[in-house]
N, C-alpha and C positions, 0 to 999 in steps of 0.2 A: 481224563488223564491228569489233568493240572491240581483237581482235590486228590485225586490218589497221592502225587508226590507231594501235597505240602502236610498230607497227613505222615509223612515219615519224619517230617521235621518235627516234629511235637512239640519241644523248646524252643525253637524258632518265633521269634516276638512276628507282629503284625506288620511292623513296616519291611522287615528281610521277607517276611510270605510274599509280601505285594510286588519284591521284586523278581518273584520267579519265574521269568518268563524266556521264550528262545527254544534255541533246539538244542540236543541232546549227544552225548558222549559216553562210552562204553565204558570207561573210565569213572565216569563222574555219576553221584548218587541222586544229583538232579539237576533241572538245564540250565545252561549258562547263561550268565549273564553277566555284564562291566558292573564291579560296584567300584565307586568312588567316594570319598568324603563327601559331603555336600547335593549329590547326587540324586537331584529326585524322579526323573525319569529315567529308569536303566535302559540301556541298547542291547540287543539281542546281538552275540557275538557269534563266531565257529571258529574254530580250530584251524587255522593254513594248513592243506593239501596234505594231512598225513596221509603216510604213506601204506599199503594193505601188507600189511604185521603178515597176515595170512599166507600172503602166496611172494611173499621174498625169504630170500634166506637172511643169514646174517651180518655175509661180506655185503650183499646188497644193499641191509639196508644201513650200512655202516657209507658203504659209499654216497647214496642219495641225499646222508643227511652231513657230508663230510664240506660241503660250501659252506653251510651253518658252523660249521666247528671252528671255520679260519676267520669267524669275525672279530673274535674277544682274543687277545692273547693272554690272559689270565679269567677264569670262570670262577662262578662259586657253585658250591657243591651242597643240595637240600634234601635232607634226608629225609623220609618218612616211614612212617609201617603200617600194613593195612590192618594189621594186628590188635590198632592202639586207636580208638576212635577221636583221641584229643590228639593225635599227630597225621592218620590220614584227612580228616573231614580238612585241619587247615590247609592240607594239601588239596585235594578236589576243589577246595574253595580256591586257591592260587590258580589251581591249573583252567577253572572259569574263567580266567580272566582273561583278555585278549592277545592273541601272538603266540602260543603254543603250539609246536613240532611235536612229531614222536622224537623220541633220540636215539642216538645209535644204540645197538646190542649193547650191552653192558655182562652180564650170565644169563642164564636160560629164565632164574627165578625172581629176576626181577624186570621193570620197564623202568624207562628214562625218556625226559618231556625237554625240549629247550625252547627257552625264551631270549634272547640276547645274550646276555652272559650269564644266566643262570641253568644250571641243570639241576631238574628233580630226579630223583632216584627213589622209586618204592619198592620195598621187599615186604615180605609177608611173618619177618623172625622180630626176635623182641630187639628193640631199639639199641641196648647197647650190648648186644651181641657180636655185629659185625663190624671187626676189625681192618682199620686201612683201610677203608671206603676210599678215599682221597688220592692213596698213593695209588692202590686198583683201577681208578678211572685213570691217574695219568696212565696207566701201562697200556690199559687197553684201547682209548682213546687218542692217545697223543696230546691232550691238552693238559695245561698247567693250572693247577686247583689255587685259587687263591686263600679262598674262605669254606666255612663247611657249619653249615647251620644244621639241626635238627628240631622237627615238631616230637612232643612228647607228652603225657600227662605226667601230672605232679599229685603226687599222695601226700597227705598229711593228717596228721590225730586230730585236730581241729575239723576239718571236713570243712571247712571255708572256701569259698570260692577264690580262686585267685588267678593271676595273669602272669609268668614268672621267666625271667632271664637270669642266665648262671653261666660261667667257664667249667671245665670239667676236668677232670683228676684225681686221682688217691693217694698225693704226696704224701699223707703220713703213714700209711703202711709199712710194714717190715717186707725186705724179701721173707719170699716162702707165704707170706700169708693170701688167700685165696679173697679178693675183690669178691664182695654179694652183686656187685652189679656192672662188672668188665675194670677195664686199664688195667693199668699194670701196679706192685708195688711200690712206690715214689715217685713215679709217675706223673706232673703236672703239665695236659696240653696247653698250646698255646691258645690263650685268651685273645678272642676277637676282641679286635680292639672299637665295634660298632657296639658292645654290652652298654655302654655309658649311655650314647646317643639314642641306644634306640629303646633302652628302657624309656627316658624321657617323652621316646616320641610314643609308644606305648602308652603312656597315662595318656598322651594328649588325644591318641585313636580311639580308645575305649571310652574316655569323658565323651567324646564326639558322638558316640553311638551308647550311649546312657548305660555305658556299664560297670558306670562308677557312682556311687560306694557298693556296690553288690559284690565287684570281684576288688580284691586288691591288688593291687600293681607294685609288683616289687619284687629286689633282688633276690636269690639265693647265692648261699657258700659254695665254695669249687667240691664237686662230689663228681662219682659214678665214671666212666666211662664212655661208648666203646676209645679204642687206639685210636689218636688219628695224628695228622704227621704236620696241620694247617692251622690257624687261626681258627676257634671254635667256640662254639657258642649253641644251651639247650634252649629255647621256646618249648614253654609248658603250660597245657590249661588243665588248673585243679579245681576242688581236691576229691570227687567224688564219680562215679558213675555219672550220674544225674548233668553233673559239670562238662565233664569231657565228651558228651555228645551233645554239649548246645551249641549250634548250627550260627546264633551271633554272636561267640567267644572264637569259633572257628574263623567269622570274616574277618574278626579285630586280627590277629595273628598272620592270614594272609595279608591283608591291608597293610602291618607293616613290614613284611617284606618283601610286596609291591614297593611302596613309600622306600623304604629303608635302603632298598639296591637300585633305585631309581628307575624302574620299570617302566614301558610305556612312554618313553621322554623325559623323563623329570631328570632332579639331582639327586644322589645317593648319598645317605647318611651317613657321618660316622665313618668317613674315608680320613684313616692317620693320615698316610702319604700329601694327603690336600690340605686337611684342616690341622695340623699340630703347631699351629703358631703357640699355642697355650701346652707346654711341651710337659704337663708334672701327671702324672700318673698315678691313681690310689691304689695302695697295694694292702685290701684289708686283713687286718690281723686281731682276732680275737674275734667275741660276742656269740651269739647264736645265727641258728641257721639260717634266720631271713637279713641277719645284718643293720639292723637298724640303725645303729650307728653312724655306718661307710652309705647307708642311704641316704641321713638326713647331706651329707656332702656330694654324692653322685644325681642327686635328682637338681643338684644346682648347674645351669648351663656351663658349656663348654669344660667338666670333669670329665676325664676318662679315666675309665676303671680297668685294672685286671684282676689279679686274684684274687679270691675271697677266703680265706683259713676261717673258721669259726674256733671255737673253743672245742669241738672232738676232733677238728683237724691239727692239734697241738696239743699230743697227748707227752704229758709233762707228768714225773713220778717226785711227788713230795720228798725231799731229802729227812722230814721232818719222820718219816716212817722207816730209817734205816739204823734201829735201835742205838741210837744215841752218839755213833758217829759222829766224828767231826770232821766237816769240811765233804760231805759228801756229797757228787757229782748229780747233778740234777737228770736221772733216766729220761729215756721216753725217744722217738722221733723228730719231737717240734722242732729241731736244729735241721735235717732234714727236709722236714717240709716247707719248713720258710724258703729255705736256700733252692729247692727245685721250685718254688711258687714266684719267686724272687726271677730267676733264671729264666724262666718257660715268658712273664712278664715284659722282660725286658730286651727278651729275642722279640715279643710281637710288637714292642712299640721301638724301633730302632729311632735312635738319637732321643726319647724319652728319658726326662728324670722321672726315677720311680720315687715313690716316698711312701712307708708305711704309716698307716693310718690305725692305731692301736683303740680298740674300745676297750679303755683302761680300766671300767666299772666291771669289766667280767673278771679281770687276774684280780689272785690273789697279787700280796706286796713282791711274797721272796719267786713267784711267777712275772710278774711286771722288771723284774730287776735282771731276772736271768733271760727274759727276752729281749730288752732293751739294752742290754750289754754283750748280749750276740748280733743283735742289730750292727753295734756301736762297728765288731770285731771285724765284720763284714762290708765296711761302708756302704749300708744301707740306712739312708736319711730318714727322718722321721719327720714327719709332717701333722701340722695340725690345722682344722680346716680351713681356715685363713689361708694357709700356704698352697690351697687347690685352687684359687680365686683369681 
């Protein structure tokens, strides 16, 4: 039994095989086990007393798991799909871990696991399909969503491995245009305010388990969707097939959001409400899609990050092509999107100086003039990276 399941793992390096051991879950693609940073004898864990899915109903089992519900008065909400091998496996690999319940009924087509204050939530549709996840559990549940993370793969033309956190949104859209991949037109959710910390803490889990330089670690631009109504934030393993079903990019990814929510005992990352003595906020503007710029200043301690606009997120119409015109009005959304990017920001870090943080090598002159004097119109500060420190 034990070569049959470590033959599913095929990517699976030699020291994650060696931990595979314990018993088994109907859920899970193979047997659980505690993994820890540092950890070199794993413990064989199970699951607390879930309850038989099978022969209760719904109020049932909404009841039996309703003591669990009154322990956190605010949860967070973790999405996954079974759909997406780089968003389930880091789930299976979380739900391994020790201290998992079934959760109450949620719909017919999905299950929910809790742990302390976290609930998982798996469905079988593409990842940002489903809208309101957030506000649907408060209905249905009674509890108050605080956060709402999602596992997901990350595509790109490169085909490079990578390890990647992003806020999400299609702030620069028009109404009426149809989102390729959910939200809404204008649209920008709010941005966990844990994306700074826990990228950080991400380079630090993946070096820890030698998966660095193979994947890169790092941010992405505010994109995609679904609606959601909380603080948010995507976890993504890219960028290929091959990638999103390797079983040790899957542990890095639970690992930190073990670490990250403070699972198990520990302290939880990336809590504004605790840690905001260092009160300024990167709010980046310009550059390409992985942001390099707003990186080199977010991977420095104690930065917190919200939105990310790249340069397609600020689509700007050359006045320079309005046949000879004078004085003509700069087209496009980027006023828009800053200002929803700006807004959706500054609701998730309350009492926060935001400050934008321009990669000025990507605008053109008469692009750099016309953002930085809507900046100006808006009093929205501009920061340079000194000023995050």
């Amino acid at each position: 039994m034990q070569s049959m399941l470590l033959g599913m793992i095929e990517p699976c390096s030699a020291r994650l095989q060696q931990t595979l051991r314990g018993g088994s879950h109907p859920y899970l693609p193979f047997p659980l086990f505690q993994l820890n940073r540092g950890l070199t004898s794993p413990k064989p864990i199970s699951l607390l007393s879930p309850i038989n899915t099978s022969s209760s109903s719904p109020n049932q089992r909404n009841r039996h798991n309703q003591h669990l519900l009154q322990k956190e008065a605010m949860v967070a909400l973790l999405v996954a799909t079974t759909s997406d091998p780089a968003s389930i496996n880091p789930a299976n690999a979380l739900l391994a871990m020790p201290g998992w319940q079934t959760g109450p009924h949620f719909q017919d087509d999905m299950k929910s696991f809790v742990n302390e204050g976290l609930r998982v939530l798996l469905h079988g549709k593409s990842i940002v399909v489903e809208d309101d996840l957030d506000k649907r559990w408060e209905e249905v549940t009674g509890e108050a969503v605080d956060e709402v993370i999602f596992f997901s793969k990350h595509t790109a033309v490169s085909n490079k491995p990578a390890l990647t956190v992003h806020p999400i949104g299609v702030p620069h859209l028009r109404e009426g245009d149809v989102p390729p991949q959910g939200g809404r037109p204008g649209w920008a959710a709010l941005p966990n305010p844990r994306i700074g910390p826990w990228l950080r803490l991400l380079k630090n889990i993946a070096q820890a388990h030698n998966l660095i330089p193979e994947f890169e670690i790092t941010l992405e631009a505010t994109h995609h969707g679904p609606l959601t109504n909380k603080p948010t934030m995507f976890l993504e393993i890219g960028s290929t097939e091959d990638y999103w079903k390797r079983q040790d990019a899957a542990q890095v990814m639970a690992q930190l959001v073990w670490e990250g929510l403070g699972l198990g005992g520990g302290t939880d990352v990336g809590n504004w409400s605790r840690e905001n003595d260092k009160k300024k906020v990167l709010l980046g503007i310009g550059g390409g899609h992985y942001a390099p710029r707003h990186m080199d200043v977010v991977l420095k301690e104690d930065v917190w990050v919200g939105h990310l606009l790249s340069g397609y997120s600020l689509p700007m119409e050359d006045p320079n092509q309005s046949k000879g015109e004078n004085n003509v009005e700069i087209g496009g959304t980027w006023r828009e999107s800053i200002k929803a990017a700006y807004e959706a920001t500054k609701s998730a870090f309350p009492g926060g100086e935001i400050l934008a943080h321009l990669d000025h090598k990507s605008f053109k002159g008469w692009q750099k003039n016309a953002i930085t004097g809507f900046l100006a119109e808006q009093n929205i500060k501009i920061g340079k990276p000194n000023n995050f420190y």
